[in-house]
N, C-alpha and C positions, 0 to 999 in steps of 0.2 A: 504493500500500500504506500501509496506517497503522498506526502504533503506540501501544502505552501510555502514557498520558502517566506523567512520571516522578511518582513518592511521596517523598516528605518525609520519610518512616522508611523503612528496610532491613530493619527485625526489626519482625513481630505478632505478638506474643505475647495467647494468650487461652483464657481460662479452658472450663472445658467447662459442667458443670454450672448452669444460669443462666445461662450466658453463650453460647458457640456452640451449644450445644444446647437445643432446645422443653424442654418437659416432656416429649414421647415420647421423648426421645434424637433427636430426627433433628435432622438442621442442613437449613435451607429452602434452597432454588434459588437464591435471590437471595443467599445469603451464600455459598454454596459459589462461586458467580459469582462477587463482589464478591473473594472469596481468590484467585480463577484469576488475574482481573484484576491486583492487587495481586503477587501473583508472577509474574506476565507485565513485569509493571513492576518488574521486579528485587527485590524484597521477600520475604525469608523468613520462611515461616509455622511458630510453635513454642505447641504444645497445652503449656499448663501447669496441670497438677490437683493437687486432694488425692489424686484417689484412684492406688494404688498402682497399679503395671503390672497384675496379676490383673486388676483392673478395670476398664482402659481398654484394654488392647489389643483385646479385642473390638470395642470403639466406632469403633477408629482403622483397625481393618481392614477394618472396614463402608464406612469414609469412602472410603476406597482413600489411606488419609494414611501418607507415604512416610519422611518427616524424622523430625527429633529432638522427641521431647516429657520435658518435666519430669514425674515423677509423684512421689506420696507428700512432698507438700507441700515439693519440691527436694532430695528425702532421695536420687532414680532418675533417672539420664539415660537417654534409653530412644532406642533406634533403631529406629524404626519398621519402617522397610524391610525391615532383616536383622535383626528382631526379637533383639534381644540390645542385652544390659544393660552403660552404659557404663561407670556410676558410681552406687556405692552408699552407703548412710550411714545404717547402724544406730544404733538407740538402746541407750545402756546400762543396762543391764537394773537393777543396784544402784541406780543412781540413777532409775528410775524407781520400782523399789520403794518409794525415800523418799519423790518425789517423791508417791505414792498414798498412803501412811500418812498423811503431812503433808496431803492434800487432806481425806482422811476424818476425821481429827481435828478440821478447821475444822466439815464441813458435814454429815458424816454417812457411811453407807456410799454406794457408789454401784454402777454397774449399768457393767461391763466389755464391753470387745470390743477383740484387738489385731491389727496385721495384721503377718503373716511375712514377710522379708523373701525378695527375687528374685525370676523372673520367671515364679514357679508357688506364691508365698508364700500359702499360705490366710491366710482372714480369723476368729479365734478369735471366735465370740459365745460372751457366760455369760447365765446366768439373770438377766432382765428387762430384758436390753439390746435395745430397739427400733430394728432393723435399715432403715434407709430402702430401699421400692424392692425389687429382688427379687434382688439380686445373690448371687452363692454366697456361702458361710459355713459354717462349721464348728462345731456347738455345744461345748459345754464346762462340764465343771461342778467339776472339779478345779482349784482356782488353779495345781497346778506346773504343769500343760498351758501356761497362760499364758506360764512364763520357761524351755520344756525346747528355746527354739529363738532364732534371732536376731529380732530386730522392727524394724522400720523407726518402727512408730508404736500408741500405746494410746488407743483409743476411752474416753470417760467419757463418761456418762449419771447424773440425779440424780434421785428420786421427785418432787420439790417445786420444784426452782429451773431459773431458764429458763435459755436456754442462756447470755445476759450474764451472767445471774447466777455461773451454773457456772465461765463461762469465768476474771471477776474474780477468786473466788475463789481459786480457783487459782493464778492468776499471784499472788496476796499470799499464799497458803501453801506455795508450790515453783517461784516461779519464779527460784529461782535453783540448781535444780536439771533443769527442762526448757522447754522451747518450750511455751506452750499458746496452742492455735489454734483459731478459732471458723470452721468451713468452712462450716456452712450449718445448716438445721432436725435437730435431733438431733447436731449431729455437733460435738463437744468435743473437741480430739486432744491429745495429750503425744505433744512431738517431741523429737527430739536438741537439747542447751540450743544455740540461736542458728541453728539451721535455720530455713528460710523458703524461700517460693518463690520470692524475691531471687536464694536461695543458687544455687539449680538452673539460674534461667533465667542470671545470669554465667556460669554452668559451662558452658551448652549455647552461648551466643552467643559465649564466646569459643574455641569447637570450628567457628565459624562465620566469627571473624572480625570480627566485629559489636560495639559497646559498646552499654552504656546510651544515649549519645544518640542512638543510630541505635533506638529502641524507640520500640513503641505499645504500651499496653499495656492488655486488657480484661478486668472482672471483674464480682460481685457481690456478695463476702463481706468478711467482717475479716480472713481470711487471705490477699487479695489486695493489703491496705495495702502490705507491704515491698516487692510486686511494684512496685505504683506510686510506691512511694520510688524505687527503683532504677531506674526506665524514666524516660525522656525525657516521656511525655506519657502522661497514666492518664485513660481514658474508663470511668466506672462506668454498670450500664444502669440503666433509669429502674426494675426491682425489685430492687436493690444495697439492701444494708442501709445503714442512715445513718451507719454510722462509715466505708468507704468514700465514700459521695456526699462526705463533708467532706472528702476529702482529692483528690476526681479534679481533671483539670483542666475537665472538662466530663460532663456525665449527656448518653446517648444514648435510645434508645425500647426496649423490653424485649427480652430474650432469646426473647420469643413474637414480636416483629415488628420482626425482623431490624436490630437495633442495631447491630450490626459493621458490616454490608451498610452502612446510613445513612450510615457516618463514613466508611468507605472511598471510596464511591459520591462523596462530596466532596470525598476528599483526591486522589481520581482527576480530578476533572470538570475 
């Protein structure tokens, strides 16, 4: 009889969007293998996303994925299994108010979307905020709509400036009022000031037992830097934005041809 060989980390943590998932949303043979693998070799596997439970539980039930995942940028510990919400971390709404007045004053008006918190929280779109993808959403053209409920996180979108652009901004006109996060094309967030998905995945590893050095940790975005601060070893894939690539410990092959699979498949062999 033979067995796994052992792994070098105990915790994989990885990001969904760009990273274990194509562009269709599916994750390939070879990675879902490479994760069997890797959990057969005693290794726990922990999805950590921006996007909030509404939006991922679908994907994780598709997987038939059982554990804990981080959502909503480490704001939601979520138990997959027994679907229910472990830990939550609303934004304050006052201070995001400011933090928006202060943003619009630097660069202009901008184009809104927030999402609700728990684990049926709709997603508020307004008028000319472009939605990635085809996920539910709720329109809105009333700003109280916006603050009549708790939020985990507020989308911003700009007519003119790219998302770097956006993002900068920002942090030098409120960031000492919220978190702003760059997740990916389109997507600018204000989070609770000093949330990350650092925060979430501590939270969920040590519900596991697990530290920082016991992590792997994969991504593609600028909201995955704190993750790789805080993990033992950060593999970014090879279409990671370049403020990621600076900081990984190594670039693996794209989230289209199975980069997790790759690094596993070695740390295995």
């Amino acid at each position: 009889m033979t067995t796994a060989a052992p792994l070098p980390y105990r915790l994989i943590a990885t990001d969904l969007d760009g990273t274990l998932l194509r562009s269709d949303e599916s994750v390939s043979r070879r990675t879902r293998d490479a994760l069997a693998a890797a959990t057969e070799a005693g290794a726990a596997h922990i999805v950590v996303t921006g996007r909030a439970v509404p939006w991922t539980r679908h994907i994780l039930d598709d997987l038939g994925y059982r554990g804990l995942a981080v959502c909503g940028q480490g704001a939601q510990v979520y138990d997959a299994g027994e679907h229910r919400l472990l830990t939550a971390v609303t934004l304050d709404r006052q201070l995001a108010g400011v933090a928006l007045a202060k943003i619009e004053a630097e660069v202009g008006p901008l184009y809104l979307a927030a999402s609700r918190d728990g684990l049926d929280g709709d997603v508020l779109v307004g008028p000319g905020y472009a939605l990635t993808g085809e996920l539910p959403a709720t329109p809105f053209t009333d700003a109280a709509d916006l603050w009549s409920a708790p939020l985990n996180k507020i989308y911003i979108q700009h007519p003119e400036l790219s998302d770097d652009e956006l993002a900068e901004a920002s942090r030098q006109a409120a960031g000492g009022f919220v978190t702003v996060a760059m997740a990916g094309e389109g997507i600018v967030e204000l989070l609770p000031l000093g949330l990350s998905k650092a925060t979430g995945l501590s939270l969920a590893a040590r519900r596991l037992g697990l530290k920082a050095v016991d992590t792997i940790a994969f991504g593609d975005m600028p909201n995955d830097v704190p993750m790789f601060g805080w993990a033992s070893y950060g593999v970014a894939m090879a279409n990671a934005h370049a403020e990621l690539k600076a900081v990984a410990d190594e670039v693996t092959s794209s989230n289209e041809e199975d980069g997790i699979a790759a690094v596993l498949e070695r740390l295995l062999a």
